[in-house]
N, C-alpha and C positions, 0 to 999 in steps of 0.2 A: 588440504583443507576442503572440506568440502561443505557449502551456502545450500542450506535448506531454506528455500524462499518461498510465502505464495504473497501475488500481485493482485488488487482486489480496485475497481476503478470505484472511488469514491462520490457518492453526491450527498450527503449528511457530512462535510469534511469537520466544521465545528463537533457535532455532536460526537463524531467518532474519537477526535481529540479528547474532549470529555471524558467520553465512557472507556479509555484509555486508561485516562489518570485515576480514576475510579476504582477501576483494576488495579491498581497499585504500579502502574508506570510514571517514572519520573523526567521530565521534558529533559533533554540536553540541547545538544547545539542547535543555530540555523546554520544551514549551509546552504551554497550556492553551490551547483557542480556543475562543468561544463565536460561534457564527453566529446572525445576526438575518437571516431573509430575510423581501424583500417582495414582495408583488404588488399589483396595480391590477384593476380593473374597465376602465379605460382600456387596457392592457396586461397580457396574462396571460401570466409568463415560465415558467411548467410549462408552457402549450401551445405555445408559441413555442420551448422547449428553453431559453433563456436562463436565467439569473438576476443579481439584486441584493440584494447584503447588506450589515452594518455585521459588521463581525468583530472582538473585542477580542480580543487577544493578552497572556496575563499569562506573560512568561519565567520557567518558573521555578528557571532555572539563573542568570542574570543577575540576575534578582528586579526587572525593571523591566517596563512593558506599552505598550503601542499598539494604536491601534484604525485601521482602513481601510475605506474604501468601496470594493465591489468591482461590475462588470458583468462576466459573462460570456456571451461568445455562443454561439451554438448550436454542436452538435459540427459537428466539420470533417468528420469518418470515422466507420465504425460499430466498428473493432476498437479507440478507446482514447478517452478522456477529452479528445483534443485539442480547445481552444477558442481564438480569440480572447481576451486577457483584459484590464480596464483598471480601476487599482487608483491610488488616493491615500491619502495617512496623513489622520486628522482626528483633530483637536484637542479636538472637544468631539462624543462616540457620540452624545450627549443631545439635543444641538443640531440634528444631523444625523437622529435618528429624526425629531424636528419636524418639521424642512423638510418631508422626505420623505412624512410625515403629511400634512402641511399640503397637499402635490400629488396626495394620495390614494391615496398609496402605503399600505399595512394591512403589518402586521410579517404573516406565514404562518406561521415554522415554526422553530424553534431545532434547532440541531446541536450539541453542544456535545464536548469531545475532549482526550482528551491525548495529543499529538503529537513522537513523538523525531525529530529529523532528522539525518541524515548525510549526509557530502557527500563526493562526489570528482568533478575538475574541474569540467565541466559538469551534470554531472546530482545532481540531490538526493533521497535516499531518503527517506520518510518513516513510520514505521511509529505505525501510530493505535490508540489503543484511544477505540471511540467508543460511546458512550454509546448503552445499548438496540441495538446492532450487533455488538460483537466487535470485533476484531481485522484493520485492513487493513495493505497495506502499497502505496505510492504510488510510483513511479519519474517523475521530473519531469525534462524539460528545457528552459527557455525560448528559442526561436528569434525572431529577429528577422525574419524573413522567410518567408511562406507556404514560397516555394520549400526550407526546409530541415527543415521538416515530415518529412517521408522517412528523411532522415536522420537524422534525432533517433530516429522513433520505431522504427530499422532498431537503432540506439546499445541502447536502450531493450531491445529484445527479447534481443541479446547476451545482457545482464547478467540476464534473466529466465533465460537457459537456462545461467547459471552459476549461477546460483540455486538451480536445478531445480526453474524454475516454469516454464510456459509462455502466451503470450499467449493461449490458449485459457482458461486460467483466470481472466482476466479481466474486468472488469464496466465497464460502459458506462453503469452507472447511478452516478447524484449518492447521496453520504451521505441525503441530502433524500429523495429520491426512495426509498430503500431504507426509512428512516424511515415514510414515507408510505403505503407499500405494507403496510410489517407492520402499522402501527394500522389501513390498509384505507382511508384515506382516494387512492388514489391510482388 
């Protein structure tokens, strides 16, 4: 699967809600999410561009939660967030930091977020308020094939410039890495 993403730091966070729904996107959940990433000495996924984390997901419109283990690879492109991605549900976070422990995987660095999404057909909005960051807003669409890459992220820019955002306004950088840079460790 591969996440055609671009990342756009928000400061109209209402209005861009708005002019959202206007487009014809329909609000869906709140969520809270909490990111656990890791690294290795074996494997350094900030120098490699990659990452691996345990993400817990508490709905707080539904009032139910789930956790995932996620990999993603390094960007595709330099103008948006496109990655590779490979994600399963698990059962037990707790279990799974072990393993992960246990292969020398070290937790890094926590993200944590509250995340509204909106949907219309293919692509999902996401607008974040992330903790020690502000305010983003995420335009996502999952392709099944390298090959439609393109058009996804062609889809993508459209709805940026009904926005009246532009992909020039967007970042290329992970929440992580934003985090990382303002404590200085990055």
């Amino acid at each position: 699967m591969i996440e055609v993403e671009v990342k756009i730091p928000l400061f109209r966070r209402s209005q861009t809600e708005q002019s959202l729904m206007k487009l014809g996107f329909a609000p869906g959940d709140l969520i809270r999410e909490s990111d656990c990433y890791y690294n290795s000495d074996l494997h350094d996924f900030m120098e490699s561009d990659e990452a691996l984390r345990i993400r817990i997901s508490e709905n707080l419109t539904g009032l139910s939660s789930r956790a995932e283990l996620t990999y993603k690879g390094p960007k595709l492109d330099t103008v948006s967030m496109t990655r590779k991605e490979l994600e399963t549900e698990i059962s037990s976070p707790q279990t799974c930091r072990l393993i992960l422990e246990a292969l020398g995987y070290r937790p890094f660095f926590p993200v944590n977020k509250l995340r509204q999404y909106y949907h219309r057909d293919t692509v999902t909005a996401c607008v974040d308020q992330v903790e020690g960051l502000g305010s983003f807003l995420e335009l996502e669409i999952l392709a099944e094939e390298e090959s439609e890459r393109a058009e996804a992220l062609k889809k993508i820019e459209t709805i940026l410039d009904d926005l009246d955002l532009s992909l020039s306004e967007s970042t290329t950088l992970s929440y992580l890495c934003m985090l990382l840079k303002k404590r200085g460790s990055a």
